[in-house]
N, C-alpha and C positions, 0 to 999 in steps of 0.2 A: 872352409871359408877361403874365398878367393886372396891371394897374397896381398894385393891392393887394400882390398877391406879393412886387412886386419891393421897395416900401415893406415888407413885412412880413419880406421875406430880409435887408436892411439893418440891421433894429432888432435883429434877434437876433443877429447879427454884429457889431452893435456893445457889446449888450450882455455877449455871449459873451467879446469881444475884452477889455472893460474888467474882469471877473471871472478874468482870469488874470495871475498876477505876470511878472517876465522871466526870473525865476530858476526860475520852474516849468517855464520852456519850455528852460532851458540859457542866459538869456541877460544881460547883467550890465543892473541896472537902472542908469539915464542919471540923472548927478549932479543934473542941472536938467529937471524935465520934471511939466506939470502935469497931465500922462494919467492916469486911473487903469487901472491895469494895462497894456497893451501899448499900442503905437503902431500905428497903422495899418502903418505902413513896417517894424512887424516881423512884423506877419502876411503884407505881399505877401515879405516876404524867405525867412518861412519857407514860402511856397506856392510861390515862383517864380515869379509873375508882377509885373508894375507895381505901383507903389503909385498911380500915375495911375487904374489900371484897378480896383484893389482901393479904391480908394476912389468913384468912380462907383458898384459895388456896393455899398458901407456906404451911402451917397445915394439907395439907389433909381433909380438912372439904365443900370445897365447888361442889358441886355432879353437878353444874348445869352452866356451863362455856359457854358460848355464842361462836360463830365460830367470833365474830369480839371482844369480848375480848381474844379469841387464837389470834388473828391479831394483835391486838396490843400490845401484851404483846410479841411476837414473834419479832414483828419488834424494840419494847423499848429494849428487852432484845439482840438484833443483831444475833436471831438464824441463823446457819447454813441451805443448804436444810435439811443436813441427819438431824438436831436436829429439826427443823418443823414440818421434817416426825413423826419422833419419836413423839412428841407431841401430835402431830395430831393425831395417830396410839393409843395413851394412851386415850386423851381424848373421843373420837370418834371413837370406835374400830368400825372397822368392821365387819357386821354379814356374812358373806362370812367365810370358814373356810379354812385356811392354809396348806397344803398339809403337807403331813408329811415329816419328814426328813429322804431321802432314806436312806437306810441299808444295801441294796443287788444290783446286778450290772447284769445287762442281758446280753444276749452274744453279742446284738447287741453292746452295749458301748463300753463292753471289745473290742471289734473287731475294735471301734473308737476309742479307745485312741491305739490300737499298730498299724492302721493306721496314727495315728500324729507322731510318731516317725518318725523323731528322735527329734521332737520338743517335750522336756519334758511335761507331764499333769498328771494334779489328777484331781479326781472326790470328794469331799468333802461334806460335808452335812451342815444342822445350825447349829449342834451340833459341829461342825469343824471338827469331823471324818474325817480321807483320806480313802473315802469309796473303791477306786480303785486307780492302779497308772499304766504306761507305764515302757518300758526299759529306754529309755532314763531319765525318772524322777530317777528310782533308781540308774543308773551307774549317775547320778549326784549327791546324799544323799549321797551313798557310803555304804548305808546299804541295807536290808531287810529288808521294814517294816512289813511284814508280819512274822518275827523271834520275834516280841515283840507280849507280851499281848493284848486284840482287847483290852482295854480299853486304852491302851496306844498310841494307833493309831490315833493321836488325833494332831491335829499339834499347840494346845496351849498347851496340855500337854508335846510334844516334845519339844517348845521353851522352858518351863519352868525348862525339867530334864535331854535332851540329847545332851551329849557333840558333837556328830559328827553331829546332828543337827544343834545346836546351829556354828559348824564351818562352814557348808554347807553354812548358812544362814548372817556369817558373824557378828555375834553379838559376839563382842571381848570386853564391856564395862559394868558394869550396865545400863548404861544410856541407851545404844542400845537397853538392854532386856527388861527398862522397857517401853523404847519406841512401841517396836513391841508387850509387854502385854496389852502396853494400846489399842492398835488399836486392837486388838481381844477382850477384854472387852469389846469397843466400839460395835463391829460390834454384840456381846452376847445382849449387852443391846438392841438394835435397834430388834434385831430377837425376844425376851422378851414379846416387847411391840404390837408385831403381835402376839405374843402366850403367854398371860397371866395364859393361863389354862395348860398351858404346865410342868406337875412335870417334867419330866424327864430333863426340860432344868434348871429348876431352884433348882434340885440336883447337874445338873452337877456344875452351878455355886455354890453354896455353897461350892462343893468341889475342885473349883480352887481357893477361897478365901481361904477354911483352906490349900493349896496346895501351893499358893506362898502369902507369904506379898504383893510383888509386884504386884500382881493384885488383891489382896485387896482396893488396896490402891486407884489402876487403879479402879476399882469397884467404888470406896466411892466418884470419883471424878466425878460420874454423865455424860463420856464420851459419846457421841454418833457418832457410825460412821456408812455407807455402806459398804459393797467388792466396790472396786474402781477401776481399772485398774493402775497401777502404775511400776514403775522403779526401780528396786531393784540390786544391787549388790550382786552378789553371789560366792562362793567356790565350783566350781565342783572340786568333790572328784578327778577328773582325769584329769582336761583338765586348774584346777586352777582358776583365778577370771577372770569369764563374766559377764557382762553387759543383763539382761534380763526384758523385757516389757509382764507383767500377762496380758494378755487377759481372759476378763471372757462370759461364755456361761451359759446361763441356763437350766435345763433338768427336763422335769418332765416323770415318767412314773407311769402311771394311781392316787394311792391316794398320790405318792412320790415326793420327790422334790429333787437336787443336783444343784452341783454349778462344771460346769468345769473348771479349770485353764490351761489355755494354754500357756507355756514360750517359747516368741521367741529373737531369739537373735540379738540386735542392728547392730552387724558388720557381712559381710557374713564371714570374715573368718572365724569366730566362728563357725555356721552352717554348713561347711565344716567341720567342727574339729566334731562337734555332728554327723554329717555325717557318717563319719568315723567309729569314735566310735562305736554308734549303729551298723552298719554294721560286725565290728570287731567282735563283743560282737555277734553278730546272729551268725556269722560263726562259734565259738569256744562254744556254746552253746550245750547241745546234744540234738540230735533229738528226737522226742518222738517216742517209738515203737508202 
């Protein structure tokens, strides 16, 4: 196992371990004990093995993990799928190697994303890049992303620094922002541990820790998440708050990989009004010579 790994198998085990009470697990908390959440000695007890050997593992020192001590330490510790994957993905990499994360968009894409119109999409990478986007995605941001910097094109760097973003998307709180950092952290770390050899990803992270505290922070707390399909409340720059469900698609073109998101909207009136819109927006557009 790669020296990373094993240092990166540790801190999420340690952090995992410290995020759960004793009474969550069945077990009585200890009158005197300056642990937050569980003891090491109660994870190897509920795994079955040492706590000699379970704690080597929290140290990054044990190179040689057995698939039924990941099982049991998986199921003592109450992993999630996505944190499993993870795990499993650190301990156990696979020699198969991971497509790279697209950069450029062919004409065929481009041609499917302004066919979903007027249902908004972007094309996205692992890096979170929004490698392409449709009309309807942009008459819903209310910008051009293509008017900012390509490294700014980024849509954790977007939550993190742009205000018609950040409206678009609804985050009117701390707490919202650093909800929606943490779920991108999340979904950084999980891509990480399928691409340990990956500098460019683990640049870019370095440079959203010195770039926001709040996913620092998000970072330190060992989150693991997938892309999930989910229900988000949104700020169309023109049409106000809709209701929209992320469909996700995957695309690879030949050594690349992308991630499509499709936003369709709960109510038909809504679709009718994107409808519209799109349509508007074609008409008053100018034609190309």
């Amino acid at each position: 196992m790669h020296p990373d790994n094993l240092k990166w198998v540790g801190d999420f085990l340690r952090a995992k371990r410290e995020s759960i009470s004793p009474e969550a697990v069945g077990l009585p908390r200890p009158a005197r004990t300056r642990t937050t959440g569980l003891r090491r000695e109660d994870v190897a007890d509920l795994s079955g093995i040492s706590t000699v050997w379970y704690s080597k593992i929290e140290r990054g020192q044990a190179a040689g993990i057995s698939a039924q001590a990941f099982s049991s330490i998986s199921s003592a510790l109450r992993l999630t799928k996505s944190e499993r994957e993870y795990l499993h993905n650190l301990i156990f990499p696979q020699t198969r190697a991971h497509k790279a994360p697209c950069q450029t968009t062919s004409a065929h894409t481009l041609q499917l994303l302004t066919q979903l119109n007027p249902l908004p999409a972007l094309l996205a990478n692992d890096y979170l890049d929004i490698v392409a986007y449709n009309d309807a995605f942009q008459l819903m941001i209310g910008f051009d992303l293509n008017d900012l910097p390509a490294e700014a094109q980024n849509y954790l760097h977007l939550t993190i620094t742009h205000p018609e973003w950040k409206r678009f998307a609804c985050i009117d709180s701390e707490e919202t922002l650093a909800l929606r950092i943490t779920r991108m952290a999340g979904f950084l770390r999980d891509t990480l541990a399928k691409r340990p050899n990956d500098d460019v990803l683990k640049q870019r992270i370095c440079a959203f820790k010195a770039q926001s505290p709040l996913f620092h922070t998000a970072w330190s707390a060992n989150t693991v998440l997938q892309p999930e399909e989910v229900t988000y409340t949104y700020r169309h720059a023109r049409l106000g708050i809709m209701a929209l469900d992320k469909q996700l698609w995957w695309h690879t073109n030949g050594n690349a990989s992308s991630r499509l998101n499709v936003y369709y909207p709960q109510h038909d009136a809504d679709l009718q009004r994107l409808q519209q819109l799109v349509s508007t927006h074609a008409d008053q557009s100018p034609t190309p010579p």
